[in-house]
Steps between C-alpha positions, in 0.01 A plus 500: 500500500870490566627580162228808521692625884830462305397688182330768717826526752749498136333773364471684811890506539560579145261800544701585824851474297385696223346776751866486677671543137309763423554658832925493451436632113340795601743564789772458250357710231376781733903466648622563137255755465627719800854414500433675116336778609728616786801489282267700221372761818858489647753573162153735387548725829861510492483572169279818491687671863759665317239689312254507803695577767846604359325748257719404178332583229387158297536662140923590579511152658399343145664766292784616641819313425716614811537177754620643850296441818704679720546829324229747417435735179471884434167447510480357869402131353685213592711391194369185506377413081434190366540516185824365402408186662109525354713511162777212597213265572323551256783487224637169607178334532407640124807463363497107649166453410555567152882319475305169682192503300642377162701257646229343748270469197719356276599217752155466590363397151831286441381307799137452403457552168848403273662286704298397827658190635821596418455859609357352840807290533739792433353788599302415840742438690677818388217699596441307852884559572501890443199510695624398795811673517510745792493908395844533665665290298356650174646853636854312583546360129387898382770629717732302402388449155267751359643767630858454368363406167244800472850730594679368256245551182302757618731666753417655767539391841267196406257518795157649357223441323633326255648225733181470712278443140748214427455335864155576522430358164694143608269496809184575352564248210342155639251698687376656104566176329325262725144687466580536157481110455198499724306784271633253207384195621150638592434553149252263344679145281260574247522874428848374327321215383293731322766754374697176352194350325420810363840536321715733750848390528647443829669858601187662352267273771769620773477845414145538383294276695705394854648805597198713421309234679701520783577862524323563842707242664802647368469867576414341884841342435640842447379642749543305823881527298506878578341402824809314567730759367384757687504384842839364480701639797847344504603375182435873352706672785801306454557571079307877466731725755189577709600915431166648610527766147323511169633215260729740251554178300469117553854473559495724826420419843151546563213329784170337550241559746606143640879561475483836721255317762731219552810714553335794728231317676704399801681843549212660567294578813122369532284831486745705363490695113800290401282209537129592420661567170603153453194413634341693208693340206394185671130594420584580147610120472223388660274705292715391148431149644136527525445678149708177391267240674228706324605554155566111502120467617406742217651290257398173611135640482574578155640223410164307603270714365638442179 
């Protein structure tokens, strides 16, 4: 009769704990949830006032390539375009994208596929050290380094596109490579099992059977890559000149969206054109960063459904 009580007051307590877990799950989740959605209502509404209640027209904000806030156009609109920094950000996270890709691949299958334990040995803690390098001092070793050297072959003042591809492509390296070995290492042992029995040399399993295998994992690789790239803030303003104008070259100064945020964000007055603007190319980020988080989704349905 005892042993019943104790059961009976055990499993009463363990339902009690696992109500009170429960409880502090929700009230974390439904925390995350609003914290989320008040940044997404707050950046959203900022965002849309300079076309709401500042009347500038959205279709010069996107096309026109004059940058200043404070001045206003024979036309009566603000000059206040985005599109030389649309066009920076989207040029250095390409132009990274595509420099890092090769590279990140290449390492990846030396690790897992040519030479795994020695590959491990070498190049994991390569990739764990540039990952946790802070941004500024990537954009210290471009200024000092990058810069000069981009000056001297291309010529130039250095600070551009050009610079930022090279920086950005050093940063969004590990982040590239490491998913890459994930996506690699998720393929099945005996799909090359299978490609070797059946006569296929080595390089033709690699190129035939893994990375086909594994292409969904590696265009989400890619992609939270550009992800990276294109919200980078400080590294980028420190090598590309942050000259709110059309890139004439990848040599000249040009901007990003983050670049020009982080330099004019605190000179401006809450409520004011000068910042509802910013608060605009803010949204564009945030917007960029949500078609990223979906195409990533997009392909890792894909990917399953094949």
């Amino acid at each position: 009769m005892e042993e019943i009580q104790e059961r009976l007051l055990g499993n009463s307590k363990k339902g009690r704990l696992e109500k009170i877990g429960k409880s502090i799950s929700f009230i974390c989740i439904a925390i995350i949830v609003c914290v989320v959605a008040s940044i997404l209502y707050f950046v959203t509404s900022k965002g849309l006032s300079t076309f709401f209640v500042d009347d500038v027209s959205f279709w010069n904000f996107l096309t026109s390539s004059v940058w200043s806030p404070g001045n206003v156009g024979e036309d009566g609109q603000p000059l206040v375009g985005a599109l030389p920094m649309i066009t920076g950000s989207f040029l250095v996270t390409l132009l990274s994208a595509v420099l890092a890709t090769p590279f990140a691949i290449g390492a990846a299958i030396f690790m897992t596929e040519i030479s795994p334990s020695t590959g491990k040995r070498v190049l994991q803690p390569v990739v764990e050290l540039l990952v946790g390098i802070p941004s500024v001092v990537y954009g210290f070793i471009g200024l000092t380094v990058i810069v000069p050297f981009v000056r001297s072959i291309f010529g130039g003042t250095g600070f551009g596109i050009l610079s930022s591809t090279f920086v950005l492509f050093v940063m969004i390296l590990p982040t590239v490579t490491s998913m890459a070995v994930d996506a690699l290492n998720s393929v099945p042992r005996h799909y090359r099992e299978a490609s070797l029995a059946m006569g296929a040399t080595r390089w033709q399993t690699i190129y035939k059977v893994v990375l086909r295998s594994a292409m969904p994992g590696l265009l989400t690789a890619v992609v939270f890559g550009m992800a990276r790239a294109f919200g980078e803030a400080l590294a980028v303003q420190m090598v590309i000149g942050n000259a709110a104008l059309m890139p004439g070259s990848l040599v000249t100064p040009a901007s990003t969206l983050t670049s020009i945020l982080t330099m004019s964000m605190g000179n401006t007055v809450m409520g004011t054109l000068e910042n509802n603007v910013l608060w605009s190319l803010a949204l564009i980020l945030m917007v960029m960063a949500l078609f990223f988080n979906i195409l990533t989704r997009w392909i890792g349905k894909k990917g399953a459904m094949k």
